[in-house]
ZADO-46647 format. One record per residue (C-alpha): residue in three letters; x, y, z. Coordinates in steps of 0.25 Angstrom, whole numbers, plus 5000, padded with zeros to 4 digits. Layout:
BEGIN
ALAXYZ
...
This chain:
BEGIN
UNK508551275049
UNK508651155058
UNK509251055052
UNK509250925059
UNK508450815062
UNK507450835074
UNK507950775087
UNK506450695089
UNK506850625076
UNK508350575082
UNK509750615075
UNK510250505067
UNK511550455079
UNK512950485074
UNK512350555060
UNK512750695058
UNK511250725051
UNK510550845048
UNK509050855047
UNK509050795033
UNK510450795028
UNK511350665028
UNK512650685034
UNK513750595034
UNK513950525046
UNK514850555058
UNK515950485062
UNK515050425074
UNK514150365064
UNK515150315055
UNK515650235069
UNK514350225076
UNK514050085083
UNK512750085074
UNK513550065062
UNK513149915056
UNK514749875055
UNK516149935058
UNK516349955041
UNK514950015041
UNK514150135045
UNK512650155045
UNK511950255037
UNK510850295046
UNK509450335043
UNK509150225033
UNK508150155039
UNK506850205037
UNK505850205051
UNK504950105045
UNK505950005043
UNK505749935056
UNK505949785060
UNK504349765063
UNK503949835049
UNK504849735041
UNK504149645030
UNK505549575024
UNK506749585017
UNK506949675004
UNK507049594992
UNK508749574990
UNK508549594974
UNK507649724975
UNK508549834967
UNK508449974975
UNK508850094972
UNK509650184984
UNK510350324984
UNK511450314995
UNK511450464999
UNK512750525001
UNK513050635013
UNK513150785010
UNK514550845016
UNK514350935026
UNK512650905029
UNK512851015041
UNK513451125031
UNK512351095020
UNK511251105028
UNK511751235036
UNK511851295021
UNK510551265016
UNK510151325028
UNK510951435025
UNK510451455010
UNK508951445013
UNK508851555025
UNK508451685020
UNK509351785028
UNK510651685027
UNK511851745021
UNK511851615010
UNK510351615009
UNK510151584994
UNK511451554994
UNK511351404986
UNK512351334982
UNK512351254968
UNK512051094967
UNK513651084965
UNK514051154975
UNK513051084986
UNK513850964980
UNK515251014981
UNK514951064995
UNK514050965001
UNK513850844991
UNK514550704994
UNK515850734986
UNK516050624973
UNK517150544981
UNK515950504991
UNK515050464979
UNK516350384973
UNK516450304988
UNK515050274989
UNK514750244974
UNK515950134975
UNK515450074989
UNK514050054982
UNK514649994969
UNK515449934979
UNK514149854984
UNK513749814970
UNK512749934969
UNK512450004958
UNK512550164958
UNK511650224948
UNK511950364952
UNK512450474961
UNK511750604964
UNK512150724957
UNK512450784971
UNK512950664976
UNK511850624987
UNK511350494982
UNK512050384977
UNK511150304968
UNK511150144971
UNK510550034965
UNK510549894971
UNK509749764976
UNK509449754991
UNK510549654993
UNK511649734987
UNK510949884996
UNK510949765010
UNK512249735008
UNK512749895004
UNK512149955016
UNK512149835025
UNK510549835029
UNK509549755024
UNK508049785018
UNK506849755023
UNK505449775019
UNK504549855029
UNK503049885031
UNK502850055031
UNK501750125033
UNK501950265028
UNK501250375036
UNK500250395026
UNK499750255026
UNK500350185015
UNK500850045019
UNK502249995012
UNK503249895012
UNK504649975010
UNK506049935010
UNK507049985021
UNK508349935027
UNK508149855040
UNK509549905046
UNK510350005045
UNK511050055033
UNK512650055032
UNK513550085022
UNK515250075023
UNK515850145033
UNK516650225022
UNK515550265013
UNK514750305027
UNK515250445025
UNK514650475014
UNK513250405014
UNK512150465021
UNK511050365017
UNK510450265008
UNK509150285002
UNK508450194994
UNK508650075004
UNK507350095009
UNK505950105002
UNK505350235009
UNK505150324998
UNK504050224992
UNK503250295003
UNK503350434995
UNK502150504992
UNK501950594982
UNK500650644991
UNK499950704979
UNK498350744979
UNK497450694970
UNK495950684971
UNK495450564966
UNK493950514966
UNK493550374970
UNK493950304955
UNK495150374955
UNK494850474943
UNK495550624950
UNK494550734947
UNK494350834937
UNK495050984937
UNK493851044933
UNK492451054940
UNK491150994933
UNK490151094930
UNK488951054939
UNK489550944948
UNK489750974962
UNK490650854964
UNK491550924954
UNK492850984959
UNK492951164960
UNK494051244952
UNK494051324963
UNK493751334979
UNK492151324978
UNK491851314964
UNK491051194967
UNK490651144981
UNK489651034981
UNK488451094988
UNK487950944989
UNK488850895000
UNK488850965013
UNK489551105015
UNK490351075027
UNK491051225024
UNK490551355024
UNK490951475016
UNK491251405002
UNK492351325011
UNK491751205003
UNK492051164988
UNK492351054980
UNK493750984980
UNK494351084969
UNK494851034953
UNK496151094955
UNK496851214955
UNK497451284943
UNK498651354940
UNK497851494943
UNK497351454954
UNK498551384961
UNK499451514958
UNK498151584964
UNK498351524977
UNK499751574978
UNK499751714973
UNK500551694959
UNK500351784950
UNK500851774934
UNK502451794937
UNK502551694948
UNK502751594938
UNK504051514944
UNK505051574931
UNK506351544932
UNK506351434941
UNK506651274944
UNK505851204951
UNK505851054954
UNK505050934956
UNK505350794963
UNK504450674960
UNK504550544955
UNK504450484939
UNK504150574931
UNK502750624922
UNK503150624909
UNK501950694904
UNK502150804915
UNK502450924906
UNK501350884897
UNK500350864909
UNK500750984914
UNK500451074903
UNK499051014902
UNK498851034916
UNK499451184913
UNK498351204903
UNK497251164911
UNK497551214925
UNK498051364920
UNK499651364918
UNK500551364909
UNK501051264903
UNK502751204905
UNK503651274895
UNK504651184889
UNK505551154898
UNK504851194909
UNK504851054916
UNK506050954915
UNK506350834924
UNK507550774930
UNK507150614929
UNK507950484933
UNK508250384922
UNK507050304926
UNK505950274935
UNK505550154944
UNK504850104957
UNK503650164948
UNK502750024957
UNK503250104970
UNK503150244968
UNK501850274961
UNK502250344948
UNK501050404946
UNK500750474957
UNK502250544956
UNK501650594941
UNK500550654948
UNK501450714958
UNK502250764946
UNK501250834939
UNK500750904952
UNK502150964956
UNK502451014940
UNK501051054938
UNK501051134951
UNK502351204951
UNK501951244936
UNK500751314941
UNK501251384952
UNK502551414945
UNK502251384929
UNK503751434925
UNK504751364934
UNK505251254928
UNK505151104935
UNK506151004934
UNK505550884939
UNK506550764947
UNK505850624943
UNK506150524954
UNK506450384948
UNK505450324960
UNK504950384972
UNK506050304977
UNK507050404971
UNK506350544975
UNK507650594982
UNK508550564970
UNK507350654963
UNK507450754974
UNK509150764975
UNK509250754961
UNK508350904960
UNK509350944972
UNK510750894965
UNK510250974951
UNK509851104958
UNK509051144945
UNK507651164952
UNK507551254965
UNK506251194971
UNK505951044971
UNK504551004973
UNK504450864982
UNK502950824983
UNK503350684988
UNK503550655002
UNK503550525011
UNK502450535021
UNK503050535035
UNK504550575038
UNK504950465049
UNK504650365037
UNK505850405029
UNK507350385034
UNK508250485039
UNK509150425028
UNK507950495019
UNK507550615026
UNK509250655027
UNK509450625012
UNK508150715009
UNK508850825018
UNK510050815011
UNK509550834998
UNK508750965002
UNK509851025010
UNK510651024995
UNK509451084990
UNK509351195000
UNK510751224998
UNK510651244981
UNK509351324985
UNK508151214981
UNK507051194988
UNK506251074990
UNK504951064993
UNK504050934998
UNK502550914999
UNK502250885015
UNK501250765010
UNK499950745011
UNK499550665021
UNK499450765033
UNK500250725045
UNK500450595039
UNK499750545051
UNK498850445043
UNK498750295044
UNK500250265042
UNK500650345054
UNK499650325065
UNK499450455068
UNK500650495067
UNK500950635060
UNK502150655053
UNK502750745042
UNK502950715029
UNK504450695022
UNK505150765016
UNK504550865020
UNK504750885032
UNK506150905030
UNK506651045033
UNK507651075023
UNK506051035011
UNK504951125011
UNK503751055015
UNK502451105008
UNK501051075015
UNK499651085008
UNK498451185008
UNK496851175003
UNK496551294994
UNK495351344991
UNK495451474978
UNK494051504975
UNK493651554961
UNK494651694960
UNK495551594965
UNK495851654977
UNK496151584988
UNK494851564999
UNK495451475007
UNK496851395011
UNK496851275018
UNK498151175024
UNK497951045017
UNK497350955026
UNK496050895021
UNK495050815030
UNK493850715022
UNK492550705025
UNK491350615020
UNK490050665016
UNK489050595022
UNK487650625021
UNK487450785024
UNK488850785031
UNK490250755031
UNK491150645037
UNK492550655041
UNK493350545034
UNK493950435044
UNK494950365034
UNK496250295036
UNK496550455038
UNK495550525045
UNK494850635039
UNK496150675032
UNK496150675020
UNK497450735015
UNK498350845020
UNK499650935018
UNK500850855027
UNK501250915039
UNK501850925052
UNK503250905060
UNK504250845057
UNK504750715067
UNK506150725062
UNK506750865058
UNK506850995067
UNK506351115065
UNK506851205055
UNK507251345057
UNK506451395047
UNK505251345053
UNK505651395068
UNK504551505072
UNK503451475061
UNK503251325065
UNK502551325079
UNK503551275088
UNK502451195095
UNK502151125080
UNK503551105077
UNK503951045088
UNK505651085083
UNK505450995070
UNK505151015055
UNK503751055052
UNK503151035039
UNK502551095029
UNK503251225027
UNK502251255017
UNK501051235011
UNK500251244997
UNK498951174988
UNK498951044992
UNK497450994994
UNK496950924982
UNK495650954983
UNK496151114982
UNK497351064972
UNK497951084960
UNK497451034946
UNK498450954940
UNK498550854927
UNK499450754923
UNK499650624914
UNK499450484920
UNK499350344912
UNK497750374912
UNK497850504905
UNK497950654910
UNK497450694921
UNK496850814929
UNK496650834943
UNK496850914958
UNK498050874965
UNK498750934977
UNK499350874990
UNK500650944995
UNK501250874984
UNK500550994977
UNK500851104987
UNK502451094986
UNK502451114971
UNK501651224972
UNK502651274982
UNK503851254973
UNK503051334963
UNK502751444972
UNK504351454976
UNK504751454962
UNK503851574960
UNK504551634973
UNK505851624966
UNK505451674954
UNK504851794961
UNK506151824969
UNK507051794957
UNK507551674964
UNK507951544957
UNK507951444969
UNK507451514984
UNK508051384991
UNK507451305004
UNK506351375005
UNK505851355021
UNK506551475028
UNK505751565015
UNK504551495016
UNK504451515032
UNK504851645032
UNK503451675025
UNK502651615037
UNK501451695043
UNK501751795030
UNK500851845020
UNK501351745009
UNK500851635015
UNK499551585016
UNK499451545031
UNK498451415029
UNK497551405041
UNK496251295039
UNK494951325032
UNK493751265036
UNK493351215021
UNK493151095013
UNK493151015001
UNK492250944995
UNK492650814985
UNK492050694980
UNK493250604981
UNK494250614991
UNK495750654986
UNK496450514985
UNK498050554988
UNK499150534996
UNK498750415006
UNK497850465014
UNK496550405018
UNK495050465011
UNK493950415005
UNK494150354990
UNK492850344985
UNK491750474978
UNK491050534990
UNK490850674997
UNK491950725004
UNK492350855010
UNK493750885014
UNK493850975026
UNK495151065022
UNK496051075034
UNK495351035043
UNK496450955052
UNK496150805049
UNK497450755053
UNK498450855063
UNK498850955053
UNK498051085051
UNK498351225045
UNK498351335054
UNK498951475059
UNK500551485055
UNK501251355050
UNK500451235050
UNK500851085046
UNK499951085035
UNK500451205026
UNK501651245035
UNK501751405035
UNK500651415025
UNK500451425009
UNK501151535000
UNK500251634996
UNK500451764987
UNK501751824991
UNK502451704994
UNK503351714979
UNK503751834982
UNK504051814998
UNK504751684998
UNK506051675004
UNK506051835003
């Protein structure tokens, strides 16, 4: 697999890096002329792109308490990646070959004498050191934006930010570079934390939601033909007009149950998930999880969790809960457990609370360094890559390289924003972090229609287009957005080359020699979704979700099916696996469907742009609103397609 950063995206100058992993530096950077004085050396990649002189608002608040981790560099980067490459390609002689978390940490990890040297600097600065990771990547710092100006000899400003989705903020970011002693140089790769990026996370999960805010019902109402259809068809309000032919038209659906997700995919009665660990990423924590989900069990069709069944690995407390939206990471929380339970109702699901969405990467290294779960869901991106620091993106590279190596794989929703092209971005499409990092699986989004023998009559990339009615016809939508109105995230990376897994199924006229996302794709349209339900301070709630924060859990359910079947307890990065299935019988190759659906409310997620009050609407199902479209081979909506019966069995076989 091709490991490096793109040439279009610029190599970091006297920075031995590798597409994601932080190196320590060369010699040439520790004397380069850039360095901010002849005791210190810069770290680069700190400053995120948006932190620009003609964006500043002011200075950062000297007493502000932040929370950093400062990342310490693997040993050897080159011979890490070179053998997760070599124990994730079927064929290799050390295919499947992993080695345990102690001894990634013995061969790779910082070594304890490095941790002593940093710890003591940073004391040193009268910083307090609340913790060191269990694999030695982060360093975790607390001090006031005095003391971290001085420590890293930068200062902080406060910047305007549009994300590409169209959410305006005012973030935090050093103004100049970031240094650290030259002796300690060595050993630091980064520091994150300085900058206040992560607030633009999203969890990009799907809700439909009617004009007063009330999410609908899961079950339809006998005699209403606004009501919502258990299944494709069921009911379609003859009263508006039938754009589509052919029962291609029906109402937005209630929500699938668990017979009828595991329909979609073939499972039968022993695919159940027995026998394996599966995990979970999010921030906060439900605590009414396990009993939300056992109500949910019992009136969508599964079983309910055993004792035990779901544990969760959670920091001593929480906080920035004014920053980070608590409440839509419960939602997200119920949606991964509730789905991997239903695609997979024996696996057990060890969930890694975040303490903030400021913290999702000690969540994330903390599920690598423990090694107890074998997948780790990740329905949380940031909506555009050039957004986040190289600092960021090397750091997220260096925690899955580690995981690739102990034979985990991690998974990440592509977004749900399209091409992220919306009012943020002028135009301008760009693909979604971290998923369109090589060394993640990214998973795109399908529409499905089941009819009432739930068999599938229709699949459909994820890319939803609104329309109006007015009078006897309808009207594109012509928002903020367009005529999009939610979609699967897609397309080619500006920053990493081309994988070798994705060499000859990728058009080489798409991919241009870089990274193209998705890989993969599953349910993702809410409007097609999943019933879920789940406690929120009003009182329980029932409701269809979806968004691709819905399509990779269903993926880490399918997988941990796959092992189970094959007798496997962890298969590893699953990319080579996944692409070696392309163009075969397993996987459904999703081309569009002239179809629609018809709702009266529009699906109010995500940010994008469409209608919030009661009306008639009609949601033309991948109908190209934005650049991305299904289509013949791999496409940038659902990658080489969707898993279908077989795939359990034929998964990295």
């Amino acid at each position: 697999m091709a490991v490096r950063p793109s040439r279009a995206a610029g190599l970091i100058a006297g920075c031995a890096v590798l597409v994601g992993i932080a190196a320590a530096p060369s010699a040439l950077a520790q004397g380069s002329t850039t360095s901010p004085g002849a005791d210190r050396s810069a770290v680069e990649g700190n400053q995120p792109s948006w932190a620009t002189p003609s964006a500043k608002v002011g200075h950062a608040d000297l007493h502000q308490q932040r929370h950093i981790k400062v990342a310490l560099a693997l040993r050897d980067p080159q011979g890490a990646e070179a053998l997760a490459k070599a124990v994730s390609k079927p064929g290799s002689p050390q295919h499947g070959k992993f080695l345990s978390s102690k001894e990634f940490l013995d061969r790779f990890g910082p070594t304890q004498q490095t941790v002593d040297q940093v710890t003591s600097w940073l004391r040193g600065q009268g910083l307090k050191v609340d913790g060191v990771a269990s694999n030695r990547h982060f360093v975790e710092v607390t001090g006031d934006v005095a003391q971290l100006q001085t420590t890293f000899a930068t200062s902080l400003a406060t910047f305007r930010h549009q994300t590409k989705d169209g959410r305006s903020f005012t973030l935090t970011a050093p103004e100049s570079a970031v240094s650290v002693p030259r002796q300690v140089r060595g050993a630091v790769s980064a520091v994150l934390g300085l900058d206040d990026a992560s607030r633009t996370i999203t969890t990009g999960q799907v809700a439909p939601r009617a004009a007063n805010g009330a999410r609908p019902g899961v079950t339809p109402a006998a005699g209403d033909p606004s009501s919502c259809a258990r299944y494709w068809g069921e009911v379609n309000n003859g009263a508006v007009p039938q754009k589509y032919a052919g029962g291609n038209q029906s109402n937005y659906l209630c929500g699938y149950t668990a017979p009828q997700i595991r329909a979609i995919y073939g499972l039968n009665s022993a695919n159940t998930g027995a026998g394996q660990t599966v995990g979970i990423v999010g921030a906060y924590h439900l605590d009414s999880i396990v009993a939300d989900t056992n109500k949910a069990a019992g009136q969508f069709g599964a079983p309910a969790l055993t004792a035990g069944q779901y544990s969760a690995v959670l920091p001593g407390s929480f906080d920035n809960q004014d920053k980070c939206n608590p409440d839509s990471w419960a939602g997200e929380q119920a949606l991964d457990v509730q789905s991997i339970h239903e695609v997979a109702p024996a696996a057990k699901i060890v969930y890694y609370g975040a303490k903030s969405c400021y913290d999702l990467y000690n969540a994330l290294n903390k599920a690598v360094a423990d090694n107890k779960v074998s997948l780790i869901n990740n329905s949380w991106l940031y909506p555009g890559e050039t957004a986040v620091s190289q600092a960021e993106r090397d750091q997220m590279g260096s925690i899955a390289v580690q995981a690739a190596i102990q034979g985990q794989a991690l998974t990440f929703s592509s977004g749900d924003s399209g091409d992220n092209s919306g009012p943020g971005a002028a135009g301008k499409a760009e693909a979604s972090f971290p998923a369109s990092h090589p060394w993640v699986t990214a998973v795109g989004g399908t529409s499905v229609a089941l009819d009432a023998s739930s068999k599938i009559k229709f699949t459909a990339g994820w890319e939803n287009s609104g329309n109006t009615q007015s009078g006897s016809s309808w009207v594109a939508q012509n928002d903020a957005d367009g005529r999009f109105a939610g979609g699967a995230g897609g397309g080619v990376s500006k920053l990493y080359d081309q994988p070798d897994y994705q060499k000859n199924v990728v058009p080489a006229g798409v991919a241009n020699g870089h990274r193209a996302v998705p890989d993969i794709a599953a349910l993702a349209d809410s409007y097609t979704g999943i019933a879920i339900g789940y406690t929120t301070p009003q009182g329980y709630i029932a409701y269809s979700s979806g968004g691709t924060s819905l399509a990779s859990p269903i993926l880490v359910g399918l997988v941990a099916n796959a092992q189970q079947a094959q007798g496997l307890t962890r298969m590893g990065f699953l990319n080579d696996a996944i692409y070696a299935l392309a163009g075969k019988p397993q996987i459904t190759d999703v081309k569009p469907t002239q179809a629609g659906v018809w709702s009266p409310f529009m699906a109010g997620f995500g940010h994008v742009s469409v209608p919030t009050q009661n009306g008639s609407y009609l949601l033309d199902l991948d109908s190209k609103p934005q650049s991305l479209v299904s289509g013949s081979g791999w496409d940038a909506v659902t990658g080489i397609g969707t898993p279908t019966s077989g795939f359990v069995t034929a998964l990295g076989k």
